[in-house]
C-alpha positions as CSV (number, residue, x, y, z in Angstrom):
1,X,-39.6,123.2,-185.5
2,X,-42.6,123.8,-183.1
3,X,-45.2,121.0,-182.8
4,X,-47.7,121.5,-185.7
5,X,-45.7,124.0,-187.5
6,X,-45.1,123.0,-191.3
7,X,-43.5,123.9,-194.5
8,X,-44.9,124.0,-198.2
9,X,-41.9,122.0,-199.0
10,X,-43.4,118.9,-196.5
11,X,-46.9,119.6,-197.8
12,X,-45.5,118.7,-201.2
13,X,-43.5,115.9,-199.8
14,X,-46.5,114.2,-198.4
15,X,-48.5,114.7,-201.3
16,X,-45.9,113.1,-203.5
17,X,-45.6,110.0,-201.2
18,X,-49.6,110.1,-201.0
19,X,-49.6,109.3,-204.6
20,X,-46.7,107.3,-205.0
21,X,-48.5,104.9,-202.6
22,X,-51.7,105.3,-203.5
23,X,-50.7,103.7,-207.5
24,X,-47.2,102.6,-207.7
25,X,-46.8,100.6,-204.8
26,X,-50.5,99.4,-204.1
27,X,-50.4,97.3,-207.6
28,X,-46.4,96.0,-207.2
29,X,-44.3,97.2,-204.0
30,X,-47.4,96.4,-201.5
31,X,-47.9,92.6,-202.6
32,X,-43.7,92.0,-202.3
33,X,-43.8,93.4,-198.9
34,X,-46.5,91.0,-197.8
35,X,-43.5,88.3,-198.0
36,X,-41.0,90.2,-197.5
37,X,-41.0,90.4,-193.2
38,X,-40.7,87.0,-193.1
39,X,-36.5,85.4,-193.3
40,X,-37.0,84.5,-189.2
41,X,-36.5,82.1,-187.1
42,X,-39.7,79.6,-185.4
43,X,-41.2,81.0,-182.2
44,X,-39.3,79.3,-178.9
45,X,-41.5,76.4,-177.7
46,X,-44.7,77.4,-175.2
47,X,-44.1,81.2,-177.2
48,X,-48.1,82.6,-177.8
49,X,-50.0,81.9,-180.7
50,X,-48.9,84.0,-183.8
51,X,-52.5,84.9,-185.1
52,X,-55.8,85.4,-182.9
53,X,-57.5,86.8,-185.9
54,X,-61.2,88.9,-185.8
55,X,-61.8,89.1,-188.7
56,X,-60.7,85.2,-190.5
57,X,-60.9,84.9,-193.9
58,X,-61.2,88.7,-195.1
59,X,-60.1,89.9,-198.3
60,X,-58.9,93.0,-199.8
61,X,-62.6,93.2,-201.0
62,X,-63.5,94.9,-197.6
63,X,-61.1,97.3,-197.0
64,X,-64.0,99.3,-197.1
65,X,-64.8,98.8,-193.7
66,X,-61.8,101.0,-193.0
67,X,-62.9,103.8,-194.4
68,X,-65.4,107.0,-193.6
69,X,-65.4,109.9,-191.4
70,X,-65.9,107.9,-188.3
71,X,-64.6,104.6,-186.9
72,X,-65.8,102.3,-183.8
73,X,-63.8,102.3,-180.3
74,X,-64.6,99.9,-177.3
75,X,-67.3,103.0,-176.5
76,X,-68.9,103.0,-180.1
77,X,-68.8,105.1,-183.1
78,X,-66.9,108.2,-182.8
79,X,-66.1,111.2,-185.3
80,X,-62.6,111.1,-186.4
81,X,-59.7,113.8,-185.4
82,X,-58.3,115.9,-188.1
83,X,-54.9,114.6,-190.2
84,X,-51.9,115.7,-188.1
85,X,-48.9,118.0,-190.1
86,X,-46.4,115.9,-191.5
87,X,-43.3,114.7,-189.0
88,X,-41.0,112.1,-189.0
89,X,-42.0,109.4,-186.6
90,X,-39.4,108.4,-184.3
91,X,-40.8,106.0,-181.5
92,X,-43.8,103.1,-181.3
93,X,-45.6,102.3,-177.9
94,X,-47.9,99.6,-177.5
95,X,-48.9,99.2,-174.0
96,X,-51.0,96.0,-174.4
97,X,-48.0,94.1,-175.4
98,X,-45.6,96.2,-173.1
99,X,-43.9,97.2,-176.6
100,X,-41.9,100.6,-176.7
101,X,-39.4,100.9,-179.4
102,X,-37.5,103.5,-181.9
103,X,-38.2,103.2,-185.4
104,X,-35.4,102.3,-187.9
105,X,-36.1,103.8,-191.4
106,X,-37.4,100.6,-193.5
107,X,-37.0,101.6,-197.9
108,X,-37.6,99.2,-200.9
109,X,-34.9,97.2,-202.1
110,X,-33.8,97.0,-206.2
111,X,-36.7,94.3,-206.3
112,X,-39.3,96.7,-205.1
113,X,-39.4,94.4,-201.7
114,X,-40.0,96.8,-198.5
115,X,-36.6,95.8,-196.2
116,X,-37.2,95.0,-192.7
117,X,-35.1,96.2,-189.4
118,X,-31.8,95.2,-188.9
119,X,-32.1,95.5,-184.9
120,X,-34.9,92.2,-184.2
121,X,-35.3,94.5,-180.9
122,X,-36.8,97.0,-182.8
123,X,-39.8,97.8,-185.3
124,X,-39.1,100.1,-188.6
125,X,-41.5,103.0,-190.3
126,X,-41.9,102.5,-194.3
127,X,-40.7,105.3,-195.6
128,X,-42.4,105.7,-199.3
129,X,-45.6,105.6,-197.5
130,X,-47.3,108.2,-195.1
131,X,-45.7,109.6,-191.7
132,X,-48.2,108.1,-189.1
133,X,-51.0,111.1,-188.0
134,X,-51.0,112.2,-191.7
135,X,-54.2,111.1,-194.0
136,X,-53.5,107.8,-195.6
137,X,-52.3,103.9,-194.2
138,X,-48.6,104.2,-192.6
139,X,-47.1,101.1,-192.0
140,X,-44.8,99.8,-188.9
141,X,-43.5,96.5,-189.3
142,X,-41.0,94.4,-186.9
143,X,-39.8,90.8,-186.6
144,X,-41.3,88.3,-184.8
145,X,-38.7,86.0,-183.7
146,X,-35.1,86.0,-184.5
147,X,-32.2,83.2,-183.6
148,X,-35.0,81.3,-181.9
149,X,-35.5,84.6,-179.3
150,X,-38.7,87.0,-179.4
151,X,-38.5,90.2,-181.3
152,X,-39.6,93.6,-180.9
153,X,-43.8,92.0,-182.2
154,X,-43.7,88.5,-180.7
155,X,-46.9,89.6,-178.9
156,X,-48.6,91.5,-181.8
157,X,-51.1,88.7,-182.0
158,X,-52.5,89.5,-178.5
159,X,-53.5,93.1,-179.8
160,X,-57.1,93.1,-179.7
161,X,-59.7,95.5,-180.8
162,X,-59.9,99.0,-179.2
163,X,-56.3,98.6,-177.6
164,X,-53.7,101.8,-178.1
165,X,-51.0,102.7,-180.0
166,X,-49.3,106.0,-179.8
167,X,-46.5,107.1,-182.0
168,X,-44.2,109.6,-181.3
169,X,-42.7,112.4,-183.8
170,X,-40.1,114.4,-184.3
171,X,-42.0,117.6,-184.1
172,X,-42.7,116.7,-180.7
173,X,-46.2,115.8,-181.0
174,X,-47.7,111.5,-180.4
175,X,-50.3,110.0,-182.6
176,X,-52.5,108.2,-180.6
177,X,-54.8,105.5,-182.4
178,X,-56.8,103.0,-181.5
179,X,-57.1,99.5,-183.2
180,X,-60.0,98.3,-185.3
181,X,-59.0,95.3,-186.5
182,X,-56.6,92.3,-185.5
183,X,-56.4,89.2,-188.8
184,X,-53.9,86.6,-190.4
185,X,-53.2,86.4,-194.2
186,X,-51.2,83.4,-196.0
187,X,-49.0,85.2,-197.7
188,X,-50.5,84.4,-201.0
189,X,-53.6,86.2,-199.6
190,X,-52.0,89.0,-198.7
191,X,-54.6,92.2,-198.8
192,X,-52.7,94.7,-200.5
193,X,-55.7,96.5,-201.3
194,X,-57.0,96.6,-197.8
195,X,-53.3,97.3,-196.0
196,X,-52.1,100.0,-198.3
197,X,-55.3,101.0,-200.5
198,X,-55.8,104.6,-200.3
199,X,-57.7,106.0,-197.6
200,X,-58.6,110.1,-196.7
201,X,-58.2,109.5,-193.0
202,X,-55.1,109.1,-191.0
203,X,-54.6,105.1,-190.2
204,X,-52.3,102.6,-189.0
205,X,-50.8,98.7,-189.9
206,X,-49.0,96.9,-188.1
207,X,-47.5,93.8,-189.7
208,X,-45.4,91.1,-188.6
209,X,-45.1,87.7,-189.3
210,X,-47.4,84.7,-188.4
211,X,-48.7,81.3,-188.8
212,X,-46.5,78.0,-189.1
213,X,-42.6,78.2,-189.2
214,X,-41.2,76.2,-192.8
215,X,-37.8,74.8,-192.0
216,X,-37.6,74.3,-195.9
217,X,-38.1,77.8,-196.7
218,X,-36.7,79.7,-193.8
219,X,-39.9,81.5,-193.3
220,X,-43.4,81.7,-191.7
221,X,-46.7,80.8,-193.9
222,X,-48.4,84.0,-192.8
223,X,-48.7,88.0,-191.8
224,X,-50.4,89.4,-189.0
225,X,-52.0,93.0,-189.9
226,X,-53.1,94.9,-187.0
227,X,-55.1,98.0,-188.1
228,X,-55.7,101.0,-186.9
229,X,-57.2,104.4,-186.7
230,X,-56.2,108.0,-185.6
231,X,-58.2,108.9,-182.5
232,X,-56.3,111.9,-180.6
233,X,-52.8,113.4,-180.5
234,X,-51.1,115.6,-177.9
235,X,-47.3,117.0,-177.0
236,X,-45.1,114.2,-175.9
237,X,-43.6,114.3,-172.9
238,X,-40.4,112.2,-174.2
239,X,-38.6,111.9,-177.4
């Protein structure tokens, strides 16, 4: 298929995943997958700090920031691009934290809980959700640690506002967004609303785990969210 060709069979694809997200999984899927990236092992000792948030303490009560027709960069306000056709993304680059990685396909499981990779060395799309460079929040999530080693977003907590991330699709096109926002949530504060609320322009999360490592409970205390917004796009020049 030719990059930004389309069928009315995708264009009734995406709208059916548009709305499953948009109720289904924003009141019940979303909140279990706030928990769910989280059966890792602690950081190694001297490894960076999980969570350098900018915005501490928010609550699903301002997603709203994240929304309108234009969004601010490191040069200020600028008028966002139009949604991309729908294509399956199959790569994640994050040059900030020297991250490039294929995406694994990452479903719900019979509890409703998102699954996360099997491969530590690499990060995994959410399928029910939106393809990223379509209108609405797609979400990329990886492990942080595993057996004691980094994983594919040991360094998401570096990602600061205004950094890139470009994803790249089947049709042969990358989504290129820019970060906005960079915060921590205890699990039981998870922002559903504000991570997978509906939203009419193309956007970005990135979620990992974060905060203190519980021996007891085989898991960190936190998520790290990185958000971010759809800036540009263009024809990749590998797959």
């Amino acid at each position: 298929m030719a990059p930004g060709s389309t069928t009315k069979g995708s264009r009734r694809r995406a709208r059916a995943i548009s709305s499953l997200v948009g109720g289904v999984l924003a009141v019940t899927g979303a909140v279990a997958v706030g928990t769910a990236v989280a059966g890792q092992d602690p950081a190694p000792p001297g490894g960076p700090r999980e969570a350098q948030p900018s915005h501490a303490g928010s609550t699903p009560a301002d997603s709203g920031q994240q929304r309108g027709s234009a969004h601010a960069g490191r040069d200020g306000p600028r008028a966002s691009p139009p949604a991309m056709q729908w294509s399956r993304p199959v790569r994640v680059s994050i040059p900030r934290i020297g991250v490039t990685s294929g995406l694994e396909d990452l479903g719900l499981d019979a509890q409703g809980v998102m699954r996360t990779p099997q491969d530590p060395a690499r990060a995994g799309w959410f399928t029910p959700g939106p393809a990223p460079g379509v209108a609405g929040a797609a979400v990329i999530a990886g492990h942080v640690t595993w057996d004691q080693q980094p994983a594919v977003f040991f360094r998401l907590g570096q990602m600061r506002r205004g950094d890139r991330v470009e994803v790249t699709r089947d049709d042969g096109t990358t989504a290129v967004f820019t970060v906005s926002r960079v915060a921590e949530f205890e699990k039981r504060s998870f922002p559903t609303g504000a991570v997978y609320g509906r939203t009419d322009r193309p956007e970005l999360r990135l979620i990992t785990c974060g905060g203190s490592y519980d021996s007891r409970s085989n898991s960190y205390a936190a998520n790290l969210i990185v958000w971010a917004d759809l800036t540009g796009s263009r024809l990749s020049t590998t797959r």
